[in-house]
Backbone as XML, in Angstrom:
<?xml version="1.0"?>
<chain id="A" units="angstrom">
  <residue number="1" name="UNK">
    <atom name="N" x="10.992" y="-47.281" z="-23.730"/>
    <atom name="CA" x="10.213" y="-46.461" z="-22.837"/>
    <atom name="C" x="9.749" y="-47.273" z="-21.649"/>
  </residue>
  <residue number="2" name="UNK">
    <atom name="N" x="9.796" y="-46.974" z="-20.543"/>
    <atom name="CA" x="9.346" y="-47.248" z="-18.990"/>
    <atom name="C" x="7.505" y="-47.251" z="-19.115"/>
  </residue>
  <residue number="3" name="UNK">
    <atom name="N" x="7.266" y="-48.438" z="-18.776"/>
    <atom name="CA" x="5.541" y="-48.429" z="-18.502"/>
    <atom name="C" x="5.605" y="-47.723" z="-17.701"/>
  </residue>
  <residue number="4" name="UNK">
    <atom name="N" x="4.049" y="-47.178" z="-17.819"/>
    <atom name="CA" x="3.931" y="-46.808" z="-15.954"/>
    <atom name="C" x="3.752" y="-47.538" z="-15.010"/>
  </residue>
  <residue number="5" name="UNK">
    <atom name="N" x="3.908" y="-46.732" z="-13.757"/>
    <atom name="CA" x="3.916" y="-47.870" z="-12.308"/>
    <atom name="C" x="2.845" y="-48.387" z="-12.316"/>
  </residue>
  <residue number="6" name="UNK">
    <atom name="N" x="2.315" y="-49.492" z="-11.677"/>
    <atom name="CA" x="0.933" y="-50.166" z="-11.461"/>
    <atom name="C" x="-0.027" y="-49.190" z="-10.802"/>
  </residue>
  <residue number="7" name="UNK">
    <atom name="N" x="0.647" y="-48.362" z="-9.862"/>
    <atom name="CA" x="-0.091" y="-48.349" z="-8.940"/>
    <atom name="C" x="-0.252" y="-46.440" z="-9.483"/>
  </residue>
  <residue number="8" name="UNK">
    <atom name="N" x="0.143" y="-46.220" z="-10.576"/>
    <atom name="CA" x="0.047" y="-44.498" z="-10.789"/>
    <atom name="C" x="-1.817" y="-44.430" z="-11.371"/>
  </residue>
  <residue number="9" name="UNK">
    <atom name="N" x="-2.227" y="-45.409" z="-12.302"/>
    <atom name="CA" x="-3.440" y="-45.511" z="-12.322"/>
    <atom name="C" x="-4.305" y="-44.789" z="-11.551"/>
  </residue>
  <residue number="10" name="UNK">
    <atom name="N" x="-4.191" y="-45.101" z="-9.996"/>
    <atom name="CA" x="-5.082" y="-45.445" z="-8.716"/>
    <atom name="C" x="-4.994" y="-44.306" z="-8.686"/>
  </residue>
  <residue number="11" name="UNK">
    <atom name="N" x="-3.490" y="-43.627" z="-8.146"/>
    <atom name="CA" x="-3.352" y="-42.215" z="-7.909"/>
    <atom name="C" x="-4.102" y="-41.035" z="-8.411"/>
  </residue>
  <residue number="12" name="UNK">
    <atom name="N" x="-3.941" y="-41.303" z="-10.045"/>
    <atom name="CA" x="-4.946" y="-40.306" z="-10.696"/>
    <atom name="C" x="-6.379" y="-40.479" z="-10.635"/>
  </residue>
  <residue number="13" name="UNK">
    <atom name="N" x="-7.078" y="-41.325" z="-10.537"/>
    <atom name="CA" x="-8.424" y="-41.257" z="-10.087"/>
    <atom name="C" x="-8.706" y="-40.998" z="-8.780"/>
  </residue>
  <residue number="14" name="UNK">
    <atom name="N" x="-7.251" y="-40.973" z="-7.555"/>
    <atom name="CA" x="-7.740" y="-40.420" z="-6.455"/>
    <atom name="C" x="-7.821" y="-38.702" z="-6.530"/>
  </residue>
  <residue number="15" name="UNK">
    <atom name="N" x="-6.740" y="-38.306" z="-7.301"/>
    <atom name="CA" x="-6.660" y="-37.080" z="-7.599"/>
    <atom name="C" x="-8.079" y="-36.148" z="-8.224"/>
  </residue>
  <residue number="16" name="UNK">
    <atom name="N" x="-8.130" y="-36.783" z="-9.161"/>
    <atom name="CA" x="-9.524" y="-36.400" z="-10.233"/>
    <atom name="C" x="-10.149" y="-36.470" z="-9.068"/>
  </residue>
  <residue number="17" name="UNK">
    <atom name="N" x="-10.984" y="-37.244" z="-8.028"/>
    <atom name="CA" x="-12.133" y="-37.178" z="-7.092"/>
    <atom name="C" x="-11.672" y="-36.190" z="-5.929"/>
  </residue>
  <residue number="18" name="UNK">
    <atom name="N" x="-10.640" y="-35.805" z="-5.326"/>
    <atom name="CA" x="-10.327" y="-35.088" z="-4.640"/>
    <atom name="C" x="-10.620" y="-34.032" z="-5.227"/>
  </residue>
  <residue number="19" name="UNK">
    <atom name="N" x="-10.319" y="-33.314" z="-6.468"/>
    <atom name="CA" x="-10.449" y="-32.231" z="-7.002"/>
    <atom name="C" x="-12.062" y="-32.309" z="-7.412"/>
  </residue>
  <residue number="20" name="UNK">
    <atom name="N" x="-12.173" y="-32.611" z="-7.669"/>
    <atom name="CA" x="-14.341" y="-32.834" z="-8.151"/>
    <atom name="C" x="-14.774" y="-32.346" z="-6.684"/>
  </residue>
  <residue number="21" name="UNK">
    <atom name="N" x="-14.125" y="-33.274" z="-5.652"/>
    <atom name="CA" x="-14.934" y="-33.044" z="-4.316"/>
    <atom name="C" x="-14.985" y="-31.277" z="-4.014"/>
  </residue>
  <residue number="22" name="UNK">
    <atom name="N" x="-13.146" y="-30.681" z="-4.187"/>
    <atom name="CA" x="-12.933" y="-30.032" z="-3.738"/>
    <atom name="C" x="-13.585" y="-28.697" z="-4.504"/>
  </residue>
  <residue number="23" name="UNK">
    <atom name="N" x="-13.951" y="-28.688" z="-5.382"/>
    <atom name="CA" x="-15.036" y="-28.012" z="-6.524"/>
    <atom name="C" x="-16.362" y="-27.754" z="-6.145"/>
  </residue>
  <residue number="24" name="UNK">
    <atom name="N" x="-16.459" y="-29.207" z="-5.690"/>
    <atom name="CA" x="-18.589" y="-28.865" z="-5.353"/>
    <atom name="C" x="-18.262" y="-28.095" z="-3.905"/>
  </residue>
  <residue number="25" name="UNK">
    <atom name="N" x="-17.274" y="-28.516" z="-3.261"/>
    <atom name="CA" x="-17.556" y="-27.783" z="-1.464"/>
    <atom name="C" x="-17.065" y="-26.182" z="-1.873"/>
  </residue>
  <residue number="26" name="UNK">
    <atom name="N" x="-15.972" y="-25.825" z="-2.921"/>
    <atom name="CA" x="-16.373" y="-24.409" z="-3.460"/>
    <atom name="C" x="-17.195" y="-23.903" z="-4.036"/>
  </residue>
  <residue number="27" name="UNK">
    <atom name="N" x="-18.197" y="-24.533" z="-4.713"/>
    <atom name="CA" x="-19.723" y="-24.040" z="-5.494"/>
    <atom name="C" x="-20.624" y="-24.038" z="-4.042"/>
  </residue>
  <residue number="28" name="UNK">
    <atom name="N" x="-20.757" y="-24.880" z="-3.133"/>
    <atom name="CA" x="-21.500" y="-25.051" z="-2.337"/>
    <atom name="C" x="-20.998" y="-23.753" z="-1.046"/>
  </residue>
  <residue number="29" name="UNK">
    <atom name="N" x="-20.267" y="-23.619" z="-1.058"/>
    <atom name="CA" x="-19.581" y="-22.078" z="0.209"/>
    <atom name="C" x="-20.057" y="-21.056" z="-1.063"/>
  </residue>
  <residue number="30" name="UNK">
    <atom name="N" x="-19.483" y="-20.693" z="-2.064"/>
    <atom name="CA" x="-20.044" y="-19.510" z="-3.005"/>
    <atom name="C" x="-21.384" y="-19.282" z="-2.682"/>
  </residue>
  <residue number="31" name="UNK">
    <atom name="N" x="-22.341" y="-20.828" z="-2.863"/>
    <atom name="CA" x="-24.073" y="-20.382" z="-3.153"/>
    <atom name="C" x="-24.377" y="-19.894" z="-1.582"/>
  </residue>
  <residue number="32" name="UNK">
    <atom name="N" x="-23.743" y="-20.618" z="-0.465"/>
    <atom name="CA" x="-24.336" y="-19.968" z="0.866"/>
    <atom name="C" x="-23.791" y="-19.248" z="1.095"/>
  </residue>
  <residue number="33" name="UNK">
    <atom name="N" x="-22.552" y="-18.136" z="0.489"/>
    <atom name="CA" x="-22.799" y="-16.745" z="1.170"/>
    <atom name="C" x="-23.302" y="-16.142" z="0.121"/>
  </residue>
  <residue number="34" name="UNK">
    <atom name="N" x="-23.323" y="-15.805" z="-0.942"/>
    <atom name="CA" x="-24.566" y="-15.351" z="-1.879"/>
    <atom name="C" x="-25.653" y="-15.096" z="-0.793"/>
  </residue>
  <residue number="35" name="UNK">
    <atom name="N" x="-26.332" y="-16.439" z="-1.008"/>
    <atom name="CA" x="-27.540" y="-16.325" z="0.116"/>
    <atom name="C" x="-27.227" y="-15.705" z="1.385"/>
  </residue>
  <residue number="36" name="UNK">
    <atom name="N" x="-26.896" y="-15.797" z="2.221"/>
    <atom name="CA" x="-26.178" y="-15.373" z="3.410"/>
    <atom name="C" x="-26.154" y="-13.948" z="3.212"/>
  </residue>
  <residue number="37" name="UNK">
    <atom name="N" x="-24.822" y="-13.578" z="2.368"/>
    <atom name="CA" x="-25.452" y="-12.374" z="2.500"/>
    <atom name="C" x="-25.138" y="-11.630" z="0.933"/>
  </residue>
  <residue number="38" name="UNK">
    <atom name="N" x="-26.965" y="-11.415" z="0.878"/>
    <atom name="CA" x="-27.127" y="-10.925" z="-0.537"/>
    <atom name="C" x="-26.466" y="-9.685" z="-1.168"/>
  </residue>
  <residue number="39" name="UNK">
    <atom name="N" x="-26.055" y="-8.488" z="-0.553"/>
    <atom name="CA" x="-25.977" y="-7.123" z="-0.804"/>
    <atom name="C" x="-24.091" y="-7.413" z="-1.013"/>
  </residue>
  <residue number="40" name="UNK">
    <atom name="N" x="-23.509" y="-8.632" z="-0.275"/>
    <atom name="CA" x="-22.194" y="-8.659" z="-0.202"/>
    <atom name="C" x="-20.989" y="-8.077" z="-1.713"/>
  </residue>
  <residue number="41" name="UNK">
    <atom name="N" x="-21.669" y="-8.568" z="-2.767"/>
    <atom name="CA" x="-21.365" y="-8.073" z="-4.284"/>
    <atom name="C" x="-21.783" y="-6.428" z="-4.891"/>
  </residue>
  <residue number="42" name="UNK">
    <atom name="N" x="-22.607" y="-5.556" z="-3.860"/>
    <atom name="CA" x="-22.615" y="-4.370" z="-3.957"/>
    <atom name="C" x="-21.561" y="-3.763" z="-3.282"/>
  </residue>
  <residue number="43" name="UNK">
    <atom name="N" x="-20.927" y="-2.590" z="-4.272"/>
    <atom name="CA" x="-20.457" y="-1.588" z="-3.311"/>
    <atom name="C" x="-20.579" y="-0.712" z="-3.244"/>
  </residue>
  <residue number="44" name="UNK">
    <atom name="N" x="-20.257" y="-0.424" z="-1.612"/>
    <atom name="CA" x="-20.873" y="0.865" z="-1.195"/>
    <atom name="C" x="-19.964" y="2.122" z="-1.594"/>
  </residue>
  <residue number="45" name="UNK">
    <atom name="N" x="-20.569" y="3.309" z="-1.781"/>
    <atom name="CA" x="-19.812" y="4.820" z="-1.729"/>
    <atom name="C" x="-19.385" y="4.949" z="-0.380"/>
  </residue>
  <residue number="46" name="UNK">
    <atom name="N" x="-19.605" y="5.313" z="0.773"/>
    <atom name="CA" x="-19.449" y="5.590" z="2.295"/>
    <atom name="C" x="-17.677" y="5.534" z="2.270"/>
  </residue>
  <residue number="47" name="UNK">
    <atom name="N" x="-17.117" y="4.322" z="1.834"/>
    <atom name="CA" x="-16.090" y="3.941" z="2.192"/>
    <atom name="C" x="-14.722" y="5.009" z="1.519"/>
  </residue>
  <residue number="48" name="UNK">
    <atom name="N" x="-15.369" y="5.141" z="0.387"/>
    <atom name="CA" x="-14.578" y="6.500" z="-0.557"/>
    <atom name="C" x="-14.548" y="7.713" z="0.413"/>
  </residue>
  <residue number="49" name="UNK">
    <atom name="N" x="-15.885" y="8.489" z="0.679"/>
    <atom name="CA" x="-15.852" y="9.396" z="1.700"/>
    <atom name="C" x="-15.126" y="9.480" z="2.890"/>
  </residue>
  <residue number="50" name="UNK">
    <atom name="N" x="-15.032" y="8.214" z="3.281"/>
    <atom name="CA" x="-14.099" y="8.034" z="4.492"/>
    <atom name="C" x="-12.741" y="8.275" z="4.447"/>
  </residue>
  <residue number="51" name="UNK">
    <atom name="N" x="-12.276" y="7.363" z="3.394"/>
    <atom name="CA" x="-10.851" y="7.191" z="2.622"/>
    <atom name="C" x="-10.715" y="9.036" z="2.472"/>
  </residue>
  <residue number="52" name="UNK">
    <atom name="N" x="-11.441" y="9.428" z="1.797"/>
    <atom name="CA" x="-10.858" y="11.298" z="1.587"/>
    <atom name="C" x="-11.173" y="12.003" z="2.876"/>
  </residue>
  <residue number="53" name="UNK">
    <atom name="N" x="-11.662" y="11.628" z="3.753"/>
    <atom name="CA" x="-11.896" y="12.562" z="5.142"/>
    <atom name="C" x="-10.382" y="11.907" z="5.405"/>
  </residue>
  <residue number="54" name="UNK">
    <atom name="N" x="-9.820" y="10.716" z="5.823"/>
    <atom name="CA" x="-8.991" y="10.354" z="6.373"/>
    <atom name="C" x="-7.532" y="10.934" z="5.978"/>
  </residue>
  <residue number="55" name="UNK">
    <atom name="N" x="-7.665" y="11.128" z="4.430"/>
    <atom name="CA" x="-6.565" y="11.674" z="3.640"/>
    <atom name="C" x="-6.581" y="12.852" z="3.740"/>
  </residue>
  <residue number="56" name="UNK">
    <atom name="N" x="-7.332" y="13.777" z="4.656"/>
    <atom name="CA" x="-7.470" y="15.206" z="4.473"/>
    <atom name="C" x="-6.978" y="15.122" z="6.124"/>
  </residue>
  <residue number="57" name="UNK">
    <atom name="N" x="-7.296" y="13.980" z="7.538"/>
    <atom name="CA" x="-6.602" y="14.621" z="8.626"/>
    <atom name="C" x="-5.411" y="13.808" z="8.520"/>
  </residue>
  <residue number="58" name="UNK">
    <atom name="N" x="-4.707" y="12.975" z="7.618"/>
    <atom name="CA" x="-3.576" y="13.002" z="7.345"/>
    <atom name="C" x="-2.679" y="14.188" z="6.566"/>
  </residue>
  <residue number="59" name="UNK">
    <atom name="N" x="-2.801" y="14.619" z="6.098"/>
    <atom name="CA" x="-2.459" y="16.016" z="5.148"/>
    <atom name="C" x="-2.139" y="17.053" z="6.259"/>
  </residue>
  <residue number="60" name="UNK">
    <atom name="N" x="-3.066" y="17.402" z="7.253"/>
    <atom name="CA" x="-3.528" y="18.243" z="8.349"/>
    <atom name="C" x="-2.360" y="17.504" z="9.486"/>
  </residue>
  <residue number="61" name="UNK">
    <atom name="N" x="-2.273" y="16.395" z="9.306"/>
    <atom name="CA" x="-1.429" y="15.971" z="11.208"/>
    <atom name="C" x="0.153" y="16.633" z="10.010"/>
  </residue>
  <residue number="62" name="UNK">
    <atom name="N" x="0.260" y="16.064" z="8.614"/>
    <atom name="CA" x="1.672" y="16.269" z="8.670"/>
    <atom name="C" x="2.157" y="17.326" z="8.377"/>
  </residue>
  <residue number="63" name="UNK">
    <atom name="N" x="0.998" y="18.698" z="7.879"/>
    <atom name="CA" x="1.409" y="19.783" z="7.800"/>
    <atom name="C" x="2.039" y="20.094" z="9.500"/>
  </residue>
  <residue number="64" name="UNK">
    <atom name="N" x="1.430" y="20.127" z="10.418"/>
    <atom name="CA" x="1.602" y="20.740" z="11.895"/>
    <atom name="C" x="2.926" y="19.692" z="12.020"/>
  </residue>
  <residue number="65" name="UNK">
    <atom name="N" x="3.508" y="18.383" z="11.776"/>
    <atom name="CA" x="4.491" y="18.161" z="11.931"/>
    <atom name="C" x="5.891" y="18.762" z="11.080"/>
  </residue>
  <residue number="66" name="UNK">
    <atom name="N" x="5.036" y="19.192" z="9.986"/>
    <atom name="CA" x="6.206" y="20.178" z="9.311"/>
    <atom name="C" x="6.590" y="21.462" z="9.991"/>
  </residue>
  <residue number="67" name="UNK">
    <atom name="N" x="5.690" y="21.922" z="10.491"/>
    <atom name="CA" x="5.656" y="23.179" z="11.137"/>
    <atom name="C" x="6.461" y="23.078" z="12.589"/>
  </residue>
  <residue number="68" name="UNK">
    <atom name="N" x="6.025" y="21.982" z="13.524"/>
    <atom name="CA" x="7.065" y="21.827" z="14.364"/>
    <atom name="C" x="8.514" y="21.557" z="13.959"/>
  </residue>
  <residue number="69" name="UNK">
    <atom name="N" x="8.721" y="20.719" z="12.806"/>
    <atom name="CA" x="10.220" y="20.074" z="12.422"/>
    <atom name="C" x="10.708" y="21.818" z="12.138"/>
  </residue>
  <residue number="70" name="UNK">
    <atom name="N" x="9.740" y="22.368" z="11.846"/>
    <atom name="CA" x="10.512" y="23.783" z="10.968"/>
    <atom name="C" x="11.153" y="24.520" z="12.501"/>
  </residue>
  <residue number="71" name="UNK">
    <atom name="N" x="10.446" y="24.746" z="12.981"/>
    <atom name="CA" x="10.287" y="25.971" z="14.079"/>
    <atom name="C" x="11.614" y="25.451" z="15.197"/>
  </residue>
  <residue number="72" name="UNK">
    <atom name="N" x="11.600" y="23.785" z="14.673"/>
    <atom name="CA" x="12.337" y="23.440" z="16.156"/>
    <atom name="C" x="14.003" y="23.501" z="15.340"/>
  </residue>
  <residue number="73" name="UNK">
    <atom name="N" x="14.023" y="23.613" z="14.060"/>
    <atom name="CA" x="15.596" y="23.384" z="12.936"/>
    <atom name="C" x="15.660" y="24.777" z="13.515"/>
  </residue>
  <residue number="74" name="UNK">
    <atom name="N" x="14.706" y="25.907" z="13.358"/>
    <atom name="CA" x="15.147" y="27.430" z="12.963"/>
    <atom name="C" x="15.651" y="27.746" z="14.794"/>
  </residue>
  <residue number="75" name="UNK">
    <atom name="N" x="15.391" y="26.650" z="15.316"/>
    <atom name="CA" x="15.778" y="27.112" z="16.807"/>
    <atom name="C" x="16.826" y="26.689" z="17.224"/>
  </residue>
  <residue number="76" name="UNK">
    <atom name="N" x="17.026" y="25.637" z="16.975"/>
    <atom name="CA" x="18.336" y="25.178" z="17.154"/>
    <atom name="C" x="19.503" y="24.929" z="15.895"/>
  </residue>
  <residue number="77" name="UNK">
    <atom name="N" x="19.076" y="25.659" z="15.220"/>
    <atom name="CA" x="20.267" y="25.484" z="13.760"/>
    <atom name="C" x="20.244" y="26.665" z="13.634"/>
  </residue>
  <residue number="78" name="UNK">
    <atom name="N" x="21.653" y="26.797" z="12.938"/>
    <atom name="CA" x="22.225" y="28.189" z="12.225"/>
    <atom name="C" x="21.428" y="28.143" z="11.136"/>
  </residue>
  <residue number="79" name="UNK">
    <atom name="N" x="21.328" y="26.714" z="10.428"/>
    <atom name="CA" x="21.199" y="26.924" z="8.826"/>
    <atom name="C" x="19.313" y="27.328" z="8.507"/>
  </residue>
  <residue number="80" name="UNK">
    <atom name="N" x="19.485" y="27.021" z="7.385"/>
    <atom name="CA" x="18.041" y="27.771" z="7.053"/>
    <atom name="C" x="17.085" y="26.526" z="6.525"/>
  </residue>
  <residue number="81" name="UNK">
    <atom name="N" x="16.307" y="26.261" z="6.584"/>
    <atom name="CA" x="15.651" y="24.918" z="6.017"/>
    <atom name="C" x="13.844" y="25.179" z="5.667"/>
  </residue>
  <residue number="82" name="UNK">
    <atom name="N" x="13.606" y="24.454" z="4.598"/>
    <atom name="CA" x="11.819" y="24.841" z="4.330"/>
    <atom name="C" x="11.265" y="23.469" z="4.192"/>
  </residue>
  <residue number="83" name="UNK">
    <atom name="N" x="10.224" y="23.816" z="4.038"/>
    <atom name="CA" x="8.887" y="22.283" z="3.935"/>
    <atom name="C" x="8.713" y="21.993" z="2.898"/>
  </residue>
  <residue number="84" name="UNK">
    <atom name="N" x="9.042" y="20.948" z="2.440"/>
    <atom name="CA" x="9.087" y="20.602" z="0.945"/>
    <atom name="C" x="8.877" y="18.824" z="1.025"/>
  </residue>
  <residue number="85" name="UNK">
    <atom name="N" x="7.677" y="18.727" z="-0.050"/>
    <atom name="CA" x="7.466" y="16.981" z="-0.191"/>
    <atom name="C" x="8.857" y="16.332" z="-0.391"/>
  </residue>
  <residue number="86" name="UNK">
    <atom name="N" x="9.106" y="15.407" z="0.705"/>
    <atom name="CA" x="10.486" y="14.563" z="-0.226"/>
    <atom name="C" x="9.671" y="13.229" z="-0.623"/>
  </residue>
  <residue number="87" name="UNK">
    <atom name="N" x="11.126" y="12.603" z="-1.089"/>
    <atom name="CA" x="10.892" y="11.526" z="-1.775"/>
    <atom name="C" x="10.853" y="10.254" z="-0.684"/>
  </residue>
  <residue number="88" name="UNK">
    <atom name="N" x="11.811" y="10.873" z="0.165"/>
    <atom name="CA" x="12.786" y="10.180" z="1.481"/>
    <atom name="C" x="11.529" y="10.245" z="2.562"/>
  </residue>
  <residue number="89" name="UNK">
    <atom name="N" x="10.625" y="11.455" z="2.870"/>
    <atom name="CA" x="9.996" y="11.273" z="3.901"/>
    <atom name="C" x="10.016" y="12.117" z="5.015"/>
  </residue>
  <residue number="90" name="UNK">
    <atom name="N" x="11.188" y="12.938" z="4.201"/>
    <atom name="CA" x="11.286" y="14.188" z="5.000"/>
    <atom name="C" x="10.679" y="14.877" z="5.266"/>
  </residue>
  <residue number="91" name="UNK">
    <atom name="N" x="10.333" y="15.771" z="6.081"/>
    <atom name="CA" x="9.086" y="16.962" z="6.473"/>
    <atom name="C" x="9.914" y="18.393" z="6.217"/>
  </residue>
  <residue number="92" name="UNK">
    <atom name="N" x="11.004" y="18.652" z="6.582"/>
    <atom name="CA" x="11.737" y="19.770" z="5.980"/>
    <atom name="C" x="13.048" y="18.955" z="5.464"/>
  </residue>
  <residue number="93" name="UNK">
    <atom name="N" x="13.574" y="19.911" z="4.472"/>
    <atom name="CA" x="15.295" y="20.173" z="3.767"/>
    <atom name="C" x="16.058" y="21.223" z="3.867"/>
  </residue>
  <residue number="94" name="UNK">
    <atom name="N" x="16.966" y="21.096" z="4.234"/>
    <atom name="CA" x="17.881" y="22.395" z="4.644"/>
    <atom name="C" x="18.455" y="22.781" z="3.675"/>
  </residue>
  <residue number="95" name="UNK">
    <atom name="N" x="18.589" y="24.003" z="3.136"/>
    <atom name="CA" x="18.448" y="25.276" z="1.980"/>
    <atom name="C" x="19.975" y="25.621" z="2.024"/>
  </residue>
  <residue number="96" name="UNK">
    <atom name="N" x="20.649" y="25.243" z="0.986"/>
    <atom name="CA" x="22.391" y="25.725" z="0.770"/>
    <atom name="C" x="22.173" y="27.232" z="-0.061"/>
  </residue>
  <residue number="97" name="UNK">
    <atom name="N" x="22.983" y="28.291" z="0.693"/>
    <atom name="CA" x="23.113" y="29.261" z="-0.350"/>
    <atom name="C" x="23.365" y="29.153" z="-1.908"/>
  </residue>
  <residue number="98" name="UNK">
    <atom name="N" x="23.067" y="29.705" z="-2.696"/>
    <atom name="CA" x="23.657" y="30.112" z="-3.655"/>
    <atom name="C" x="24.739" y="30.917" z="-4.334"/>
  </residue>
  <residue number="99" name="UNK">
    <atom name="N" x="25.651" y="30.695" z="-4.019"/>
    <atom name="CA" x="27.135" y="31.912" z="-4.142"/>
    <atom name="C" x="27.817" y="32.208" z="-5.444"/>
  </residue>
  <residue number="100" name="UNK">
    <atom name="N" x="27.817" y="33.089" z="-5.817"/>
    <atom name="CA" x="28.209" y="33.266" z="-7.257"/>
    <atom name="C" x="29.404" y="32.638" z="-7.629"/>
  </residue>
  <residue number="101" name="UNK">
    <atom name="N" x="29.963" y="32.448" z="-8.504"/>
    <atom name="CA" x="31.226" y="32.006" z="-8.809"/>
    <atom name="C" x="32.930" y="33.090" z="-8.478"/>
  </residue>
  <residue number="102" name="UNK">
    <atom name="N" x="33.661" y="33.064" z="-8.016"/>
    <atom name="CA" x="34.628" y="33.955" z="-7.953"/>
    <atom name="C" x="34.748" y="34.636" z="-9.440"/>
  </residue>
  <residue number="103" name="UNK">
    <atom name="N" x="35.188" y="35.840" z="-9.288"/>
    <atom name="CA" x="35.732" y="36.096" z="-11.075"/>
    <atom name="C" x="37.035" y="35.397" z="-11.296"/>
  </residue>
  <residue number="104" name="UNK">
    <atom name="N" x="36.952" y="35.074" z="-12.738"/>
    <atom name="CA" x="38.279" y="34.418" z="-13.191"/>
    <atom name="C" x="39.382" y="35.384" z="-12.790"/>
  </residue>
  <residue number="105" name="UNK">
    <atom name="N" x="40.714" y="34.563" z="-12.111"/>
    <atom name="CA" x="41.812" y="35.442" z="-12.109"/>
    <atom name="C" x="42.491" y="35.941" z="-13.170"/>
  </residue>
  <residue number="106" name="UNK">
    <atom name="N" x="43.660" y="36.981" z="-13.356"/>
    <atom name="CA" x="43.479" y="37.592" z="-14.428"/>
    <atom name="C" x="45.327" y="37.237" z="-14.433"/>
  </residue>
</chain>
């Protein structure tokens, strides 16, 4: 087995004190914003309310963009298309008939 280097000793006790140091200057930033600012570990309701007002004139801008995507397909397309959530991101999908099957020939 290989001793260790002379000089790996040194290394790890520089390490160990770097990390000790780097410990107290994180206990010491934690305790002054604590202090700093006390209420920071409460949270507030306000921000929820906001979040659902915001999600309600999002809902509202993309209905009226469905409604334009609709109005402007039914104007310039033959085909027929409705407003339906996609997966893709779509605001409308265009609607294939349904056609019965021919009867079997005889």
């Amino acid at each position: 087995m290989a001793s260790p280097a002379p000089g790996s000793g040194f290394q790890n006790k520089n390490r160990v004190a770097i990390l000790a140091e780097l410990d107290k200057e994180k206990r010491r930033l934690i305790q002054n914003s604590s202090m700093n600012n006390p209420g920071a570990s409460i949270p507030l309701s306000r921000p929820a309310l906001n979040k659902d007002f915001r999600d309600h004139a999002e809902q509202q801008h993309i209905a009226a963009q469905q409604k334009a995507a609709l109005q402007h397909a039914h104007a310039h397309s033959s085909g027929f298309f409705i407003t339906q959530d996609s997966s893709f991101g779509n605001l409308i999908l265009p609607v294939l008939p349904r056609l019965d099957p021919p009867p079997p020939a005889e």
